[in-house]
Structure formats: structure tokens, C-alpha cells
C-alpha positions as CSV (number, residue, x, y, z in Angstrom):
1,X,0.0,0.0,0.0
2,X,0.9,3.3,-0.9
3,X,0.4,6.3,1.8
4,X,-0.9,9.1,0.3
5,X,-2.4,11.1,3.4
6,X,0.8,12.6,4.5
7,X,1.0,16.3,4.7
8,X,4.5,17.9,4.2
9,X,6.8,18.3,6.1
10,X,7.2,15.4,7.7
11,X,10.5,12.7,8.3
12,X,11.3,9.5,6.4
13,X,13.1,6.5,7.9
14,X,14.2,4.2,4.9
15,X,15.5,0.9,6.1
16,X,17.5,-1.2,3.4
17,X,18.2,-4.5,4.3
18,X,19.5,-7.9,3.0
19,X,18.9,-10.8,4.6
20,X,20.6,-13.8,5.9
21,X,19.8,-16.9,5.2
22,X,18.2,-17.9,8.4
23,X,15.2,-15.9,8.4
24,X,13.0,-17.7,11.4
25,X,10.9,-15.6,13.2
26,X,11.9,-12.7,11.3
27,X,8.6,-11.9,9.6
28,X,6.6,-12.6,12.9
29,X,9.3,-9.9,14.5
30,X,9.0,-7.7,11.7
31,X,5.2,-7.4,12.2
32,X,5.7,-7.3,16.2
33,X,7.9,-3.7,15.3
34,X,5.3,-2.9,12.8
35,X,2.7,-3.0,15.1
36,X,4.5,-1.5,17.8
37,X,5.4,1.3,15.7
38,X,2.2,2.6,15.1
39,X,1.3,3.3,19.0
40,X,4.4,5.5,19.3
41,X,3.5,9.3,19.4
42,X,4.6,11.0,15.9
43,X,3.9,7.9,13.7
44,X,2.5,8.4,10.4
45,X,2.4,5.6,8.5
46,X,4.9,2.4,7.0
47,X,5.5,1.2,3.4
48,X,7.6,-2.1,2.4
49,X,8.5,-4.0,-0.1
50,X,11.2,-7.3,-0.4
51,X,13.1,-8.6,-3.2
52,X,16.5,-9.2,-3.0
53,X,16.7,-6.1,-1.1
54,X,14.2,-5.5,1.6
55,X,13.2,-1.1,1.4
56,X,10.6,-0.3,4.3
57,X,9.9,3.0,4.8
58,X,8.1,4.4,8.2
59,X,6.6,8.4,8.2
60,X,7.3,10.3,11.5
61,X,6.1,13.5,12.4
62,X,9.7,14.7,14.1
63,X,13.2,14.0,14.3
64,X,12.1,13.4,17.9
65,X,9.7,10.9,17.3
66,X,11.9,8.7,15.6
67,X,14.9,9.2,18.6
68,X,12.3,8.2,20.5
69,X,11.3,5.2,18.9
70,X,15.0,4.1,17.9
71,X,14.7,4.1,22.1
72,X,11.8,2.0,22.4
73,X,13.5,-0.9,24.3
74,X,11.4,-3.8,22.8
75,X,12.8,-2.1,19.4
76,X,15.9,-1.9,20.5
77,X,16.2,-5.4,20.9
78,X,14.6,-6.4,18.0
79,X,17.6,-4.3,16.4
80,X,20.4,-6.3,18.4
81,X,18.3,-9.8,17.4
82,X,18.2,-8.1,13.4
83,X,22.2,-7.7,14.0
84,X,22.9,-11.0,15.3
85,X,20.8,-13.2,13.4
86,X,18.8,-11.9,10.3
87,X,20.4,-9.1,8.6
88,X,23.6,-9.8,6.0
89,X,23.9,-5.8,5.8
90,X,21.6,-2.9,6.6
91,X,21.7,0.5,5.7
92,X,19.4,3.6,7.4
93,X,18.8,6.7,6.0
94,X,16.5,9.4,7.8
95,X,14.8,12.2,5.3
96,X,12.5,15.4,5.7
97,X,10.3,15.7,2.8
98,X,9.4,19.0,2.1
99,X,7.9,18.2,-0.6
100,X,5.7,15.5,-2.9
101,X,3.6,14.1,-5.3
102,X,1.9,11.4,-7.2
103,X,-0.4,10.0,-9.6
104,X,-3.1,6.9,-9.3
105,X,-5.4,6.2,-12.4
């Protein structure tokens, strides 16, 4: 699904990932953080997509919103577990938009 409620400016978190090859319980972990995500103050919405590369994207309202979620101690492990066990190489980049646009038929 595509977001297309969000109201400029906000912050984008885009997480690039490739995986390991031992993957149990990461997609029941990655919907736990999903999940979790979405009660923390500032959230605005998630996008996602896997190939080869896994790209999820989560909308925040504030720089400070996503500190405080990169605090979020159940996240925070789920990060060392990602380190440890699931992730090959990972890559995080944090954005402001200031600005978009789209098109849907």
C-alpha cells in the first residue's frame, strides 16, 4: 500500500536490508515492530517491499519521534536480534520531505 495522506513536512526512515539466510521468526518480528510502531506518538504511517533487497519506509512526524522510537526498548532489541541473526547488511537513512507528489489512475 501506498500512503498518500501525509501532509509535508514530515521525516522519512528508509531501512534497506538484505537478509541472511536464516530468516525464522523474522517476519513474525517484523510485524511485532510494525505493530508497535504505530502506537508510538509521531507515527504516520509504514510502506515495504522485499526482493532481494528488503526497502521499508516508516513516516514520522519529528526527528524526535523517531529518537524516540529508535529508544523504544522492545525495538531496541529487535535491532540487536536483526544484528545477530537476520540481517547480512543494513543501511538507514533518515529524510525530511518538504515536498511530494503522485499519480493513481
Amino acid at each position: 500500500m501506498i500512503i498518500d495522506n501525509l501532509k509535508t513536512p514530515y521525516y522519512a526512515v528508509v531501512f534497506s536490508t538484505i537478509l541472511t539466510d536464516n530468516i525464522k521468526g523474522y517476519e513474525e518480528m517484523a510485524d511485532k515492530m510494525e505493530l508497535l510502531a504505530k502506537k508510538q506518538p509521531g507515527y504516520l504511517g509504514i510502506e515495504s517491499a522485499r526482493k532481494s533487497i528488503g526497502i521499508t519506509i516508516s513516516y514520522w512526524s519529528s526527528l524526535e519521534a523517531i529518537i524516540a522510537w529508535k529508544n523504544n526498548v522492545e525495538h531496541t532489541e529487535a535491532r540487536e536480534l536483526g544484528r545477530k541473526k537476520w540481517y547480512k547488511k543494513y543501511r538507514l537513512r533518515i529524510c525530511k520531505v518538504e515536498r511530494e507528489y503522485g499519480f493513481e489512475s
